[in-house]
Every structure is written in C-alpha cells, then in structure tokens.
C-alpha positions in Angstrom: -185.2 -99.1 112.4 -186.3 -95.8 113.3 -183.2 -95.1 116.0 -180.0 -95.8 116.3 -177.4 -96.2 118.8 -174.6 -93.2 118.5 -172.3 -95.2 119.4 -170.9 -98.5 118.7 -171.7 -101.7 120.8 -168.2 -103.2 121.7 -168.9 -107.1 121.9 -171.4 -109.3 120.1 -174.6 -109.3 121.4 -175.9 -112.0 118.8 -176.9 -115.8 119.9 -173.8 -117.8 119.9 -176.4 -120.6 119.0 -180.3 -120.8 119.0 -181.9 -121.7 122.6 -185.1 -123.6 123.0 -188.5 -121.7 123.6 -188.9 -123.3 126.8 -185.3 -121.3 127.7 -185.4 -118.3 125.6 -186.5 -115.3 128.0 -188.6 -113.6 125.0 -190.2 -116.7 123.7 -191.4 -117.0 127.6 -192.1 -113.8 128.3 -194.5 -113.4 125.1 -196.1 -116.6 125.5 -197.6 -115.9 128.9 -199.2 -112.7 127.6 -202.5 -111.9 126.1 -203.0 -112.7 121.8 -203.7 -109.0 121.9 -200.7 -108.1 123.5 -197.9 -110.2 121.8 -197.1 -108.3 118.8 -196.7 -105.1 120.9 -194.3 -106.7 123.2 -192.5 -108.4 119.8 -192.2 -105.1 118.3 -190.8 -103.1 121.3 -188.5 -106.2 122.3 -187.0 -106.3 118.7 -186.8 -102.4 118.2 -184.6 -102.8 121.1 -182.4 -105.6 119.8 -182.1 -103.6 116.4 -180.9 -100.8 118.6 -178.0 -102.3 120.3 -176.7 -104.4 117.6 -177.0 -102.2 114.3 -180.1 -104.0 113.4 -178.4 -107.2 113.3 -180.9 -108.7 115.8 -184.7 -108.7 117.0 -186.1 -110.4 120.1 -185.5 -113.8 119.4 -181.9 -113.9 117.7 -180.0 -111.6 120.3 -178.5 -112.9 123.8 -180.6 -110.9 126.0 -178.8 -112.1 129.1 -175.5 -110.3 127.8 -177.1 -106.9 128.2 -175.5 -104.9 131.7 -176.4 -101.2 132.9 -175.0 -99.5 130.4 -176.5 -101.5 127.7 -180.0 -100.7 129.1 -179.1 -97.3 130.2 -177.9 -96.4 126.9 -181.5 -97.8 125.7 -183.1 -95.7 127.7 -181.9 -92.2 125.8 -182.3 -93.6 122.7 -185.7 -93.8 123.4 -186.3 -90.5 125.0 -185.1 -89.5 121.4 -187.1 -91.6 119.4 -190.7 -92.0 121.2 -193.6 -90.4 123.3 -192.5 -90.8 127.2 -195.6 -93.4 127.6 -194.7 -95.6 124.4 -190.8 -95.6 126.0 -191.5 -96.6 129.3 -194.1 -99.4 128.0 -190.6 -100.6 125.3 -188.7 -100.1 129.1 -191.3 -102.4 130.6 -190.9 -104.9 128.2 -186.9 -104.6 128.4 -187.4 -105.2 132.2 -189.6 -108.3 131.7 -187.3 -110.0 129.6 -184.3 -109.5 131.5 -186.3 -110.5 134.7 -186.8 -113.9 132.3 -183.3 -114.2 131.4 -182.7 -113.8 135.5 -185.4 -116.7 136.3 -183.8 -119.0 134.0 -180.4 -119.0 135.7 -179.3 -117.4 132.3 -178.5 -114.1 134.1 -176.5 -113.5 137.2 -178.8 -112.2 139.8 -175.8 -109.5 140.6 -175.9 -108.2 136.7 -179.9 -108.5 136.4 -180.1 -105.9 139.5 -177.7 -103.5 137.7 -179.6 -103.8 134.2 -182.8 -102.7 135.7 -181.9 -100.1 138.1 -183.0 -97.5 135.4 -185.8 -95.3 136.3 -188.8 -94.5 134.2 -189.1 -91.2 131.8 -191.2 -88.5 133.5 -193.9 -86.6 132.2 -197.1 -85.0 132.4 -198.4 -85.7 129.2 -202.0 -84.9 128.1 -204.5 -87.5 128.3 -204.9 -89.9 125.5 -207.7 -90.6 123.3 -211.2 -88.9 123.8 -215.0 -89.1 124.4 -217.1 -89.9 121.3 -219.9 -87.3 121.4 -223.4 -88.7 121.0 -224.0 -86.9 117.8 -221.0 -88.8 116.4 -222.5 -92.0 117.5 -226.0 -91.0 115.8 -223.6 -90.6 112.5 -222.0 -93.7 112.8 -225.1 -95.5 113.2 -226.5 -93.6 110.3 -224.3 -95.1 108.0 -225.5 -98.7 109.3 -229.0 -98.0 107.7 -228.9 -100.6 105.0 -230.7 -103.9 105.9 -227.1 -105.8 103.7 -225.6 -108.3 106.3 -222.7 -106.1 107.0 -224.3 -103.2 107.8 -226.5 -105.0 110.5 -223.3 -106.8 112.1 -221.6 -103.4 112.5 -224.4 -102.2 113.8 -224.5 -104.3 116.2 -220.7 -104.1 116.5 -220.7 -100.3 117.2 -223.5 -100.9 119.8 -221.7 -103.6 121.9 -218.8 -101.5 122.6 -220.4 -98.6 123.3 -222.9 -100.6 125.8 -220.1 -102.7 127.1 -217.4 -101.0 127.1 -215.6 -104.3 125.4 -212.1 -104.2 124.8 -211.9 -105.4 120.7 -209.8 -108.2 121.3 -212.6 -109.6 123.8 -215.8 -108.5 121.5 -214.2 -110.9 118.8 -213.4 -114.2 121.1 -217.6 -114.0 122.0 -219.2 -117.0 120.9 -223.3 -116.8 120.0 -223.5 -118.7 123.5 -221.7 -115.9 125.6 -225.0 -113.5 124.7 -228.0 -113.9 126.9 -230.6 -111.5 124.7 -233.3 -111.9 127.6 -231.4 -109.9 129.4 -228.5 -108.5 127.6 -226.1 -110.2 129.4 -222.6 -111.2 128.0 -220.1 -113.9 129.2 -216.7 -112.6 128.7 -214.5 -115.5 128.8 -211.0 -113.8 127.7 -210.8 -111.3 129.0 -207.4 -109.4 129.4 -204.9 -111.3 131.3 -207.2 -114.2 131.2 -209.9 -113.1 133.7 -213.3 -113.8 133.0 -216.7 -111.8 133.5 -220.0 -110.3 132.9 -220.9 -106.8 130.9 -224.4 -105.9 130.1 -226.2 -104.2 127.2 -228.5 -101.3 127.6 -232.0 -102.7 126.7 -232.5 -99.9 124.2 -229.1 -101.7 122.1 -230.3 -105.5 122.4 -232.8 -104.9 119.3 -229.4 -104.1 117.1 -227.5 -107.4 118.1 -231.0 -109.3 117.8 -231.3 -107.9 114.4 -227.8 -109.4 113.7 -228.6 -113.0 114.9 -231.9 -113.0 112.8 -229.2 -112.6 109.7 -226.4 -114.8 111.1 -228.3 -117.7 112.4 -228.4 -120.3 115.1 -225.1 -122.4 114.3 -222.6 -122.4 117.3 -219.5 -120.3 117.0 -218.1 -116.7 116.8 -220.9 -114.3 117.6 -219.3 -111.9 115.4 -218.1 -113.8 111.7 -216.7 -112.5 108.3 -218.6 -111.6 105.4 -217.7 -112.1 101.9 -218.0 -110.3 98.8 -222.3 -110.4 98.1 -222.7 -110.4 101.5 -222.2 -114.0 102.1 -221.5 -115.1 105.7 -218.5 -116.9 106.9 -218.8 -118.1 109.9 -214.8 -117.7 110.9 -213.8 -115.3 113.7 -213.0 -112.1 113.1 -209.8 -110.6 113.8 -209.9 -107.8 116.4 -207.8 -105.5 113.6 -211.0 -106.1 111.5 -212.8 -104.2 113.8 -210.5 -101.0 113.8 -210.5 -100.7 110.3 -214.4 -101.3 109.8 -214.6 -97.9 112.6 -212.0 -96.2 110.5 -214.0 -96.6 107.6 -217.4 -95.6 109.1 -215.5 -92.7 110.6 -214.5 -91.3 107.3 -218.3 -92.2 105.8 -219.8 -89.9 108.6 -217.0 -87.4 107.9 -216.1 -87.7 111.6 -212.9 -86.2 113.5 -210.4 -89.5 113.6 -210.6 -91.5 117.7 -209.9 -95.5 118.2 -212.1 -98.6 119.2 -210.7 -97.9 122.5 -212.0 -94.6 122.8 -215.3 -96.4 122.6 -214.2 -98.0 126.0 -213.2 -94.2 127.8 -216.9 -93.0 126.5 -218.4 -96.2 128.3 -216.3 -95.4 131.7 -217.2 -91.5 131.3 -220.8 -91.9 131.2 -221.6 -94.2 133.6 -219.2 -91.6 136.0 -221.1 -89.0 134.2 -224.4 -90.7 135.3 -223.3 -91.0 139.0 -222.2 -95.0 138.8 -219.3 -95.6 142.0 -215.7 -95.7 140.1 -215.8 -99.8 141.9 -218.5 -100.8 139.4 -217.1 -99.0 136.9 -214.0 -100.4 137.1 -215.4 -104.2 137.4 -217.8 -103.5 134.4 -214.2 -102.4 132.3 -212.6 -105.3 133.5 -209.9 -103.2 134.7 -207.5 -104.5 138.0 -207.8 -101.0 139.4 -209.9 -98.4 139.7 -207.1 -96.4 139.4 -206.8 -97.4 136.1 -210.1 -96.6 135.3 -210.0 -92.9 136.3 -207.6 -92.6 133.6 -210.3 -93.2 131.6 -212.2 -90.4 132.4 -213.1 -87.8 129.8 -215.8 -85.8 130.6 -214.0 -82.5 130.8 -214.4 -79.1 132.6 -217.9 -78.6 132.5 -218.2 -82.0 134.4 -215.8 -80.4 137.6 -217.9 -76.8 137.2 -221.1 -78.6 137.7 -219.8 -80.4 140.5 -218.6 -77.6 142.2 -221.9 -75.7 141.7 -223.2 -78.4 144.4 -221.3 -77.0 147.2 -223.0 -74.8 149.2 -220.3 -71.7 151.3 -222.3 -70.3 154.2 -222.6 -67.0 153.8 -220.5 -65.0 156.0 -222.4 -62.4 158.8 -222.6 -58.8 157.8 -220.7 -56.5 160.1 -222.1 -54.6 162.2 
C-alpha cells in the first residue's frame, strides 16, 4: 500500500468470521452506490483497511465496527501524508459511510460511532481541478475522426455528445439507440448519477455526427454506443465507460494535444452555456447536478470572463469642483 501506519495497531482488527452481505457495512454501503462509483469507494475503503492492519485487510475482511476515535483519527494524518486534501476527505467520506453502516446495523454502539466520526475534514484552498477544452483543440480532435472506418464515425459521434451534452461517461454508455430522438436531438438519460433520470439535448449543428453513426451501426435495439472489433466489425455489446477515457487519451496524443479528462468535456459544456449567458438553474438541471452549487465549481472560463463583466458597470462620474 502506498502509506503506512507509524505505529502499531494494538488489537486485531481482522473478521473473527465472514458476515453476510446483507450485514457487512461495506458490502451495503457499496451496493447502494452508482456502477461508476463502486470501485472508487472499494479502493479508498480497502486502502484504509491496509492502513490499520499492516495490509492484512481490505474492505470486506476487516471488522469495521471495531474501529474507535483514535483509529479514525490516526487515519486521518496518515492521509494528510499520503494524498491531495480533496482525494483524503473523499477516502474520509467513505470511512464515515461505512461506519454510519456498521452503526445502522446494530453492529456499532451508537456511543462509539459518535466518537469515530467526530473528525473534521482537511482544509484547503486548492486550485481548481481539470480545465476548459479550447475550441481549437476540439477542431483537432475531430480532425483525427476524418476517416469514414466505423470507429472513427462512432468517436466522432462520441466526442460530439459530450461536448453537446455535457454527459457524464458512465451515462453516455448506459444510452440505448431508443434514448436518442434525432428529430430533435433529444436524449433520455435513464441512469443517471444516483439513479435520477433526465433529458440533455444536442446542438443541431452535432446531430449530423451521431446520424452519421447510426447509418453505420444500424437499426437493431441496444447500446447506442457498441464495440468494434479488429476490421472494423461491429459488436453490438456495451461499451465500458473506461473505453471511452482511453479512446480521448488516444486522440489526444494523435492531435498532439495538452493531456485533460472526459470530464473536462463536462466543465467546457457548463462554461459555455455560463459563457453564453444561460441561468446557473438550467445549467445545473442540463448537468444533472443536485446543486447549482456544484455546478459553479465547474466553471472555467477564467479572468477575461470577470474583466468583461466588469467592463459592463457603469461609475457615474463624479462633479468637477468648482
């Protein structure tokens, strides 16, 4: 594991013997999250259970309702050590969730939960992540999408729909040929993040790319978005969302462009409908995020955005003494 503990854990931490997954605070807490979000919380949960047992333990083999203040609190510095102050107080997050679990299944006194979580958060002011993908980078990814071979017309269409959505990746690959509505751009997302359902819309000047795509993959029901084997053979299977990632990596480093993230597609789709004078409300609905506080975390349109803004006040000018 990448951290360690300096010091010793006095007692056993380990499972005296397995519980069922309908009792195990982990197994609960991860099966009422999102697909997308599972192996993030696994991760951080069993970093965390390597941590206080030597590496003896992940998430699902240690006795998380053991754990008391100064288990979690010792936790807590380890990662201050070890990890950004955002990525620590998401692994805190999930320590708190799964104790909260162990608590709701009578597995945890409600005396020793209180005690376990009373840790606060890491501060910082850290810089915003990710960034705005400049139009001129966008023209370059589509450049390398020229070809008419069937992969080059469904990432076309794949670079199109998240920059005129907004989609997160995870939801672009759970669309079904159904969900898409080419009359008038209109997509039904159905899984959405924390299972909420809703509508995005494509520009009219992008439906021509995913048209282009369905005129290669065809009428049958299923994924909108499939596989494509070697000779560019169709397979209609879904597509995993980490397909998507690498398929931007790899057009990235075609177009010779500086390194960003699928998500960063999603902060360039929330900072120019800002940019363009859209209400943070419809914004936010469009991301499918819970609050627009969230989505003004997404905003990237810099300095010269504020300047400009600024240039519209108007300071009456003051009298001149007489």
């Amino acid at each position: 594991m990448p951290f360690q503990l300096d010091r010793q854990t006095p007692e056993n931490l380990k499972l005296a013997s397995p519980l069922p997954l309908t009792r195990h605070p982990a197994a609960v807490y991860v099966s009422g999250l999102g697909v997308g979000s599972q192996r993030t919380i696994r991760y951080s949960l069993s970093a965390i259970a390597a941590l206080l047992t030597q590496g003896e333990c992940d998430a699902y083999t240690i006795d998380w309702a053991k754990l008391r203040y100064y288990h979690t609190a010792a936790v807590r510095v380890a990662l201050i050590q070890s990890f950004a102050p955002v990525t620590a107080n998401k692994m805190l997050s999930a320590l708190r969730r799964v104790l909260l679990e162990a608590y709701r299944l009578n597995l945890m006194a409600a005396e020793d939960y209180n005690k376990a979580v009373d840790f606060p958060n890491i501060s910082a002011d850290p810089e915003p992540r990710g960034r705005s993908v400049a139009a001129s980078e966008i023209v370059a990814l589509l450049e390398t999408c020229r070809d008419s071979s069937p992969i080059d017309v469904r990432d076309a269409a794949i670079i199109a729909i998240l920059l005129g959505t907004g989609l997160r990746r995870s939801e672009l690959v759970n669309l079904d040929l159904i969900d898409f509505n080419p009359n008038t751009g209109e997509f039904l997302v159905r899984k959405g993040k924390r299972g909420k359902s809703r509508r995005v819309y494509l520009p009219s000047s992008a439906i021509a790319l995913v048209e282009k795509w369905l005129s290669v993959r065809g009428e049958e029901p299923g994924a909108l978005f499939c596989r494509i084997r070697r000779g560019g053979h169709l397979h209609l299977g879904r597509m995993h969302s980490d397909a998507i990632w690498r398929m931007l990596r790899h057009r990235a480093e075609i177009a010779q462009l500086e390194s960003f993230s699928p998500h960063d597609f999603r902060r360039t789709f929330c900072s120019d409908l800002l940019d363009a004078g859209v209400d943070i409300v419809t914004v936010q609905k469009l991301a499918g995020h819970t609050s627009p506080i969230t989505t003004a975390k997404y905003d990237r349109r810099g300095e010269e955005t504020k300047r400009q803004a600024v240039e519209r006040l108007s300071i009456p000018n003051l009298k001149n003494p007489e």
